[in-house]
FIDRENMI-136099 format. One record per residue (C-alpha): residue number from 1; residue in three letters; chain; x, y, z. Coordinates in nm, 3 decimals, padded with zeros to 5 digits. Layout:
N
R   nr  rest  kette        X        Y        Z
R  NUM   Ala      A        X        Y        Z
...
//
This chain:
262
R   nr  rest  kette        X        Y        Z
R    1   Unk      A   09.892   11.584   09.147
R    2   Unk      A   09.735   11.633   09.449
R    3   Unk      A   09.384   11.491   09.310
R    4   Unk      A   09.576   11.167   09.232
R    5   Unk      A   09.529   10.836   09.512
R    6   Unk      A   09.811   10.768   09.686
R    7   Unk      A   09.723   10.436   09.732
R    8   Unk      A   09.607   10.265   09.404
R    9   Unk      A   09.388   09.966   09.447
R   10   Unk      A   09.330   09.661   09.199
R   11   Unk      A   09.171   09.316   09.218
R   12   Unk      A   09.298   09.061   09.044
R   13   Unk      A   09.127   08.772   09.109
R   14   Unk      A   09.161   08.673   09.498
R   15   Unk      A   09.468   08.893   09.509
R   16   Unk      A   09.431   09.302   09.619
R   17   Unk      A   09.720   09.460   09.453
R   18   Unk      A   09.843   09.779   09.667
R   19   Unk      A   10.021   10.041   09.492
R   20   Unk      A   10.214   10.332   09.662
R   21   Unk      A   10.149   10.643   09.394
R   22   Unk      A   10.318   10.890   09.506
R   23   Unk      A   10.647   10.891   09.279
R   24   Unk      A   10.722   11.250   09.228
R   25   Unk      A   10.841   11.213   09.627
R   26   Unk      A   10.964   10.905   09.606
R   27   Unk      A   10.646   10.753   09.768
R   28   Unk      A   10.723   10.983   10.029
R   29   Unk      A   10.434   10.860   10.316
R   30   Unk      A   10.238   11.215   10.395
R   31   Unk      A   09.938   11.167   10.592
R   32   Unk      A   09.730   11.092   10.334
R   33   Unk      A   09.885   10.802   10.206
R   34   Unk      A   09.916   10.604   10.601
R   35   Unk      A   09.540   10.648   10.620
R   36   Unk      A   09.455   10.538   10.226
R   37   Unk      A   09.715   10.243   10.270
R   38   Unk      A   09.480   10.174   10.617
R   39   Unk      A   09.198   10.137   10.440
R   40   Unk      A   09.308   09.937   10.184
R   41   Unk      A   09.455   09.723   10.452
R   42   Unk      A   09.065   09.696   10.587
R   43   Unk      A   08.904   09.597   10.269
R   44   Unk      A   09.180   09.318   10.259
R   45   Unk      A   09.122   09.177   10.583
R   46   Unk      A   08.754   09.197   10.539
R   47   Unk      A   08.642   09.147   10.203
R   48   Unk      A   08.603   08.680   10.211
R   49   Unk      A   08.679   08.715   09.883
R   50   Unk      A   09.020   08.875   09.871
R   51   Unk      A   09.288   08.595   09.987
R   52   Unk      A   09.639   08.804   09.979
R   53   Unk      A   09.765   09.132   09.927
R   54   Unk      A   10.069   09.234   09.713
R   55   Unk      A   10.157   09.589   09.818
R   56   Unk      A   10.426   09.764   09.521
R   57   Unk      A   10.537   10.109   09.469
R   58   Unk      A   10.502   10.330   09.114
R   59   Unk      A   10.794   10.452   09.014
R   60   Unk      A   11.149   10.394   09.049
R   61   Unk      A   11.184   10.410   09.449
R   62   Unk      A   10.935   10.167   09.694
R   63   Unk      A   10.943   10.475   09.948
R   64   Unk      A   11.145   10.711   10.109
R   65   Unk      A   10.979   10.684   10.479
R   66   Unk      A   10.794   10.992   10.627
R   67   Unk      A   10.677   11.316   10.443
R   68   Unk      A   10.817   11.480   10.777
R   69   Unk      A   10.737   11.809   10.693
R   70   Unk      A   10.322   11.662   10.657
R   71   Unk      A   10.402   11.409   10.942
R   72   Unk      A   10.554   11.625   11.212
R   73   Unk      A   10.278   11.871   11.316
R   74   Unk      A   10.001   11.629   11.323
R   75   Unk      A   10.223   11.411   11.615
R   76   Unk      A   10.066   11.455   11.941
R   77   Unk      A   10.109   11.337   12.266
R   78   Unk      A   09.980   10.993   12.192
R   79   Unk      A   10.193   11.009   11.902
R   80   Unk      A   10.063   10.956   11.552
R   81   Unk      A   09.677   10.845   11.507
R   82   Unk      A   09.628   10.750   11.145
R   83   Unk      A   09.408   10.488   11.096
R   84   Unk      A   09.048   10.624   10.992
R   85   Unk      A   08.735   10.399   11.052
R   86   Unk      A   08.740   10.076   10.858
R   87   Unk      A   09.122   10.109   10.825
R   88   Unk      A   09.395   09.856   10.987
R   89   Unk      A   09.718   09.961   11.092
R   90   Unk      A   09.963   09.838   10.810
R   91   Unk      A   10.216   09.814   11.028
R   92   Unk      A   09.994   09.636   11.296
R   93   Unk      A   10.129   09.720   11.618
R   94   Unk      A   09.816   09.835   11.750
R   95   Unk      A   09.701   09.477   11.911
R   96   Unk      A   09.529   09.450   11.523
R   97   Unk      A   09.607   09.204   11.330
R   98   Unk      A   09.554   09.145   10.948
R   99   Unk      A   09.408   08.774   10.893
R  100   Unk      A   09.598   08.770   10.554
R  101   Unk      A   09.871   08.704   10.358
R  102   Unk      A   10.081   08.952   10.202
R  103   Unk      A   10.405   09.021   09.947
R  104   Unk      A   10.567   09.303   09.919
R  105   Unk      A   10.787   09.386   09.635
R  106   Unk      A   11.028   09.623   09.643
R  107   Unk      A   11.295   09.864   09.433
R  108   Unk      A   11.524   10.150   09.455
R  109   Unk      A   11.496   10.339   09.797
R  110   Unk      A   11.359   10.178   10.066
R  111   Unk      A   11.359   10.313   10.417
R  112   Unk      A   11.234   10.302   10.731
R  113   Unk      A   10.838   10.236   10.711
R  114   Unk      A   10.905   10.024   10.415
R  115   Unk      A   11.148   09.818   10.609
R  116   Unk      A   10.898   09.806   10.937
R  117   Unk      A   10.614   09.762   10.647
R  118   Unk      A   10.835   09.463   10.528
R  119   Unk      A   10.873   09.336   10.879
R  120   Unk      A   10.492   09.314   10.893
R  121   Unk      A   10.395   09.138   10.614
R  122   Unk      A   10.528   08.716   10.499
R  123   Unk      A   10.698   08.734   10.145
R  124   Unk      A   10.921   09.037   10.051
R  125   Unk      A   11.091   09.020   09.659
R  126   Unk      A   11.335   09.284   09.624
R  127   Unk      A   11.524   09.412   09.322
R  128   Unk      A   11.911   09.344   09.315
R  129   Unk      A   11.987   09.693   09.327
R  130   Unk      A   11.739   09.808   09.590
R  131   Unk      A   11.922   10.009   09.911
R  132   Unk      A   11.780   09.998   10.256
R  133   Unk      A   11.763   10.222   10.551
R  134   Unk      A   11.633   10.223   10.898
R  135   Unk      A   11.714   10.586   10.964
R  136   Unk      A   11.517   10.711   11.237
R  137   Unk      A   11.773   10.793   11.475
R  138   Unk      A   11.951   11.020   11.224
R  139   Unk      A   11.613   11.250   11.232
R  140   Unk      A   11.588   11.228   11.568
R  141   Unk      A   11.305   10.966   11.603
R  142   Unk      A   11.258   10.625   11.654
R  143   Unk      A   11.142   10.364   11.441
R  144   Unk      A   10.744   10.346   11.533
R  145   Unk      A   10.629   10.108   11.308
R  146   Unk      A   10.771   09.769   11.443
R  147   Unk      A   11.108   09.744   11.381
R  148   Unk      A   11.230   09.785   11.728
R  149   Unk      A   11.057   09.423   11.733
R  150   Unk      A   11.054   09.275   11.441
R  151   Unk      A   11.409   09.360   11.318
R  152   Unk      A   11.589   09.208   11.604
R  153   Unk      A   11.320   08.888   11.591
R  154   Unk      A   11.462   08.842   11.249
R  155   Unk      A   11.773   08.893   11.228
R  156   Unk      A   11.889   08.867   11.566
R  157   Unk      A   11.985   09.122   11.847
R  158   Unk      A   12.324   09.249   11.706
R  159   Unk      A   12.255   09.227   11.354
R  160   Unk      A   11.988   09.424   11.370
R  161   Unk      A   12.072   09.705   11.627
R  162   Unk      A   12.382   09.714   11.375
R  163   Unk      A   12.191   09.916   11.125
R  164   Unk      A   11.944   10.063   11.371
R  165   Unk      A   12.178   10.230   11.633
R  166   Unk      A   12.381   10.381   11.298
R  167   Unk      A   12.107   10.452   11.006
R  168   Unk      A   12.356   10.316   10.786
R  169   Unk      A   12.191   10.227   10.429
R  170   Unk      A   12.215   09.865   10.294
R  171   Unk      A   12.207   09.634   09.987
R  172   Unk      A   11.944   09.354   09.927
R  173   Unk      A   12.230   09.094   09.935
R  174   Unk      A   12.262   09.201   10.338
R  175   Unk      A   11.895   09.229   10.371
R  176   Unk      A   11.839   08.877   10.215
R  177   Unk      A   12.130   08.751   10.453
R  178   Unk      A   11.969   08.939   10.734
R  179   Unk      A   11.623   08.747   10.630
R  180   Unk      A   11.411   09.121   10.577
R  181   Unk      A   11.406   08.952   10.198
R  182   Unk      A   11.316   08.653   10.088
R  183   Unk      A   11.417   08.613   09.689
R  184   Unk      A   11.645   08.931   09.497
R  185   Unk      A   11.534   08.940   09.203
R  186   Unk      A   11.730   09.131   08.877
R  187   Unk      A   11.580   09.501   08.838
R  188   Unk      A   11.230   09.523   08.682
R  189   Unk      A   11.084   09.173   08.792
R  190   Unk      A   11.055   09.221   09.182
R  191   Unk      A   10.672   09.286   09.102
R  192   Unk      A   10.605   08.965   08.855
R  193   Unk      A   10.776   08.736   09.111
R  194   Unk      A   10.606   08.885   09.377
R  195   Unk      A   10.236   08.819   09.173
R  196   Unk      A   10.390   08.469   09.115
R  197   Unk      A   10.390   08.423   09.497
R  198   Unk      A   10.051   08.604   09.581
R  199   Unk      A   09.876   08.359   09.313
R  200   Unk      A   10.032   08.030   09.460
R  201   Unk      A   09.908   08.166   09.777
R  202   Unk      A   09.550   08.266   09.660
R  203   Unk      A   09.515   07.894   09.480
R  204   Unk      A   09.540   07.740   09.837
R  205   Unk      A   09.262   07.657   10.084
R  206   Unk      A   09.218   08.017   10.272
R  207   Unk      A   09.083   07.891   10.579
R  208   Unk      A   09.365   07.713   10.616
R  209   Unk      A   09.601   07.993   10.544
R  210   Unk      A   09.420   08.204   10.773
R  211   Unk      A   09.454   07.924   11.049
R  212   Unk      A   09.863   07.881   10.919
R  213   Unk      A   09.910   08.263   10.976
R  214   Unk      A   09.716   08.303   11.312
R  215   Unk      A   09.921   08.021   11.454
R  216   Unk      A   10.225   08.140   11.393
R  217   Unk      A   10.163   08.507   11.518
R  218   Unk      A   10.021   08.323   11.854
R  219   Unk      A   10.351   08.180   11.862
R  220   Unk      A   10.561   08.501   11.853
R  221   Unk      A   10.311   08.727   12.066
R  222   Unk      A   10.229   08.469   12.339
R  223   Unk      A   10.467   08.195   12.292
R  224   Unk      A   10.497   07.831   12.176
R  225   Unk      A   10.283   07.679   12.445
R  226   Unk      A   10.004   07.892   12.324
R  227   Unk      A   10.038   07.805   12.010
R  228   Unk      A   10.080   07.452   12.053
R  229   Unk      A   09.801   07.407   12.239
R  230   Unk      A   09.589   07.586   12.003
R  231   Unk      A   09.731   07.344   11.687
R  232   Unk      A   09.431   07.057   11.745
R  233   Unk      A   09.131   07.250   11.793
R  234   Unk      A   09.224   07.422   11.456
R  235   Unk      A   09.269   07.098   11.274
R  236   Unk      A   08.952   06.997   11.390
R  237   Unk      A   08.762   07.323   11.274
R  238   Unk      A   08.970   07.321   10.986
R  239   Unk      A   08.893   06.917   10.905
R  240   Unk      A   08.495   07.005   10.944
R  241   Unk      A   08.529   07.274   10.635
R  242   Unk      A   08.443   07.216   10.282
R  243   Unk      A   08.778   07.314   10.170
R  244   Unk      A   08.933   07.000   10.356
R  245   Unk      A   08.667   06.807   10.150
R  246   Unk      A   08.765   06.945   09.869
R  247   Unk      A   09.156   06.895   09.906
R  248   Unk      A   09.121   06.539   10.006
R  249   Unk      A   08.934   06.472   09.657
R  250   Unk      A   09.155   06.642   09.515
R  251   Unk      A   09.460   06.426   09.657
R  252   Unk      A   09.244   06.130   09.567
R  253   Unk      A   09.188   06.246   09.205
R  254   Unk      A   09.538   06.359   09.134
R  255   Unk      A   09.354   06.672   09.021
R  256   Unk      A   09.403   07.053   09.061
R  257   Unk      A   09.212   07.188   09.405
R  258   Unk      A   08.990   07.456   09.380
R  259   Unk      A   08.869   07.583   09.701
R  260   Unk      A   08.624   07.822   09.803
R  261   Unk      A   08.660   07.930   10.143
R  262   Unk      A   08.400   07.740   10.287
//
């Protein structure tokens, strides 16, 4: 098995579809698979043509956090460097981040990175029966991948340090209430209504859901005055495109839009 990606790649359309393959370890994240899930990452956020990810896992489980026994000797003092050349940082909190949309769905066993992986992306489907863990603290780590941020952002301060001060495993229902998912969804259809999602987001104007995204993330890394005062100028570069052309013609016409990233 070892000859076998453990990242599968697919496009379909305007949508990259992500696969974790690694099921014999419950998508167990060795080194391996951080640096092929990087690089996927990069031909997302590059590639004009590809307009939102959908990251899944094979198998029964989404993943089961670290390989630790692949992870642990490669930490060094600056911690773990796993992003090769042309790769960005799934979890982005490297100052890096991805200009696109992405949904995640997810089943069975989900901890730690998937949750901080979660955190990171917009739309997360999760099957009804899927359990959750942020369980760093019961290895004797810390969660590295966001979730020290993130977590709390969403859910708020004690909701969050609930489940990451005790590595306590969860249900989706408490995940959806703690807003880490968006839409449970019964066992088996998580990915379908996640490729639902990722093609209503691929059939709208990309420019604009690149300017959409960047605003927001100005908001929560500098603040709403930032990102306020950044809303005009984007309307105005966003008002010049052929895309905005396209959609007013299209609201004109009472007929389907289909833009082209121009």
């Amino acid at each position: 098995m070892t000859d076998q990606p453990r990242i599968l790649t697919e496009r379909r359309g305007h949508i990259l579809l992500i696969g974790f393959n690694r099921p014999e370890k419950r998508n167990a994240a060795d080194f391996s698979l951080l640096q092929q899930l990087a690089l996927a990452y990069g031909e997302l956020d590059r590639d004009p043509e590809l307009r939102v990810g959908l990251v899944y896992a094979v198998g029964e489980h989404f993943t089961a956090g670290l390989d630790l026994a692949d992870i642990g000797p490669r930490l060094g003092p600056n911690g773990l460097e796993m992003v090769p050349e042309g790769g960005i940082n799934p979890w982005q909190v490297d100052g890096v981040s991805l200009r696109k949309p992405v949904v995640i769905a997810v089943q069975g066993t989900c901890l730690t990175l998937g949750i901080e992986l979660m955190l990171a992306s917009d739309i997360v489907v999760a099957a009804a029966s899927t359990r959750f863990g942020q369980i760093e603290v019961s290895r004797g780590i810390l969660p590295f991948g966001g979730a020290t941020i993130r977590f709390p952002r969403a859910a708020g301060w004690g909701n969050a340090m609930r489940w990451l001060l005790t590595g306590d495993l969860f249900d989706a229902v408490e995940a959806h209430r703690l807003g880490l998912v968006q839409e449970i969804v019964p066992d088996g259809a998580q990915f379908d209504r996640a490729l639902e999602l990722a093609e209503k987001i691929a059939a709208q104007a990309p420019l604009a859901i690149a300017a959409t995204l960047a605003n927001a993330r100005l908001a929560q890394r500098e603040g709403a005055a930032s990102a306020e005062a950044a809303l005009q100028p984007a309307l105005a570069r966003l008002a010049a495109t052929e895309d905005s052309r396209i959609g007013m013609q299209s609201f004109l016409s009472r007929t389907p839009a289909a833009f082209v990233g121009r």
